[in-house]
N, C-alpha and C positions, 0 to 999 in steps of 0.2 A: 491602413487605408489613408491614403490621401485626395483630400478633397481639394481642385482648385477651381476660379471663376473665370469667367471669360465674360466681355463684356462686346465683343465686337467679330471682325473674322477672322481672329487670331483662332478661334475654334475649329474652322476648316478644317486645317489637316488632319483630324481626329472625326472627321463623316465618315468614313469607313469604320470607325470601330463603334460612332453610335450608333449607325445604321444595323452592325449588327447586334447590338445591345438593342434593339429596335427589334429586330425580328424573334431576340429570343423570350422579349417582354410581352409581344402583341401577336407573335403568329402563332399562339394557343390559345386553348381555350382560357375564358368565357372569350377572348376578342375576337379571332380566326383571322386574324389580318393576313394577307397575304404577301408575298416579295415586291407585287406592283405596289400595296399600300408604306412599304419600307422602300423602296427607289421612292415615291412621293414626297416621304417623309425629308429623306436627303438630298431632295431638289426643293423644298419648300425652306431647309435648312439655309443655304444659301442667299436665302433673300430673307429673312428671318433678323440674320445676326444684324442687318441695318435697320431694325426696327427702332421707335425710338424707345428708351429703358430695356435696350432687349439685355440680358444677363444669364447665365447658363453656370450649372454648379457640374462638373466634373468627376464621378470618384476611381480611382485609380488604384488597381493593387499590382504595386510595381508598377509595370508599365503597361499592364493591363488596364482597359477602359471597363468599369463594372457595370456604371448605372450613371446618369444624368440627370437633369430637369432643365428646362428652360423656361424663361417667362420674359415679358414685355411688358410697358404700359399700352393698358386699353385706350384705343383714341377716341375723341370726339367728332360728330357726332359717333354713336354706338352704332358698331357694323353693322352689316344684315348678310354677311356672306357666311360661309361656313356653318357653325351649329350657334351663332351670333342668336337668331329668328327663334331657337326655343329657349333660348335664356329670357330674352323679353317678354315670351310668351310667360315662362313660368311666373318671373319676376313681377311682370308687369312693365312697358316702356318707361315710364317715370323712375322706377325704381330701379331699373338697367340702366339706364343715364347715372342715376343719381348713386348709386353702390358700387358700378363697375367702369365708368369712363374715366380714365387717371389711373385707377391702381392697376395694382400690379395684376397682372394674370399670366397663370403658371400653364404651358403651353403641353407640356410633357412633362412625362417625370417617369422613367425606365430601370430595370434592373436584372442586372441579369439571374436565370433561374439559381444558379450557385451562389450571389450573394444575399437571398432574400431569408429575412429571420434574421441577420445578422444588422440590424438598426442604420443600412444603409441608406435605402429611401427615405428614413425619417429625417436622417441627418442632409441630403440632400434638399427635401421641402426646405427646411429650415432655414437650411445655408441661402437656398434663392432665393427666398421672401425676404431674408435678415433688412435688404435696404426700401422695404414695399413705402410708398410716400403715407404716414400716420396710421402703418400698419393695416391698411389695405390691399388685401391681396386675395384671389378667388381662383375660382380652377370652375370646369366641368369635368364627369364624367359619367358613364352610365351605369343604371341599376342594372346591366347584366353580371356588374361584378360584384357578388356581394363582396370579395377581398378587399377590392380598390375601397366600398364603402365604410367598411370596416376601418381599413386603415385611418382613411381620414376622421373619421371619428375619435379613434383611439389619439391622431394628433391632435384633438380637440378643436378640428376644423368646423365648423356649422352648415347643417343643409338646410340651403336656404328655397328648392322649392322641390315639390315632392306629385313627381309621376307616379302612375300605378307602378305600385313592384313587380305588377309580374307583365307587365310590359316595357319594352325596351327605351324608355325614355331617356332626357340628357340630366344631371342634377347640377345646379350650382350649389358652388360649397363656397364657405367665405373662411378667411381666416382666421384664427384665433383669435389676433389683435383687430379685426376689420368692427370700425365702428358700428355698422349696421347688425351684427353678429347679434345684438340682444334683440332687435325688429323682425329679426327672420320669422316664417311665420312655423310651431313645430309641428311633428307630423302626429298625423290623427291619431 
């Protein structure tokens, strides 16, 4: 396996092989995404990689594309577009300023069905946090997956706000090293 970074859009020519490492990570279940939400994904790619802090981890076998991550720094002030509105909510405003504007957030992080079990994604989160500013680094994702939740767990990532389980909410996770990681608040 090899893992490389990308830091700009030198990643392009490789949207077609994320894209479909893309479809074979999210068009199943628990997520059901569909090929519109994978065309999305590699039209949102393109404006992505000019992000500022954006960085993107690669795994490759041979010259197969396996699995990805990307992530950015969060800017200020703290968005309100995309799934931005229930981080705050969970958070709290103050605390979404103050835990997630500046670091790093992990955008994606994909694999495909045949490399999982095999410490791919692990080693991907890792690689793209490696430069997060004083180890600051966060993701969402939802409790439809308890995989996805699992996982970041077992990386020793922290959820840091907690919807009903058995409704479809967003969860921020902070990172291992993320200062606030011991403020989180735990679940009941």
């Amino acid at each position: 396996m090899d893992i490389r970074i990308f830091t700009d859009g030198n990643l392009l020519p490789h949207g077609a092989a994320l894209r479909s490492v893309y479809i074979d990570a999210f068009c199943t279940p628990p997520w059901n995404e569909g090929e519109e939400k994978a065309d999305g994904f590699a039209v949102r790619l393109t404006s992505n990689v000019r992000r500022p802090g954006f960085t993107a981890a690669v795994a490759f076998d041979g010259r197969r594309v396996v699995g990805f991550a990307t992530a950015w720094t969060t800017p200020t002030p703290f968005p309100s577009d995309r799934c931005y509105p229930q981080a705050a909510a969970g958070l709290g405003h103050g605390r979404a300023v103050d835990w997630l504007c500046g670091a790093l957030e992990i955008d994606e992080l994909a694999v495909r069905n045949s490399a999982r079990g095999t410490g791919t994604a692990g080693t991907l989160l890792r690689t793209v946090t490696e430069g997060a500013p004083g180890g600051r680094a966060w993701l969402l994702t939802s409790v439809r997956s308890s995989r996805a939740m699992a996982f970041y767990r077992r990386e020793r990532w922290t959820q840091a706000t907690h919807p009903s389980p058995e409704g479809h909410g967003t969860v921020v996770f902070l990172g291992p090293s993320h200062p606030a990681g011991s403020l989180a608040a735990p679940p009941l």
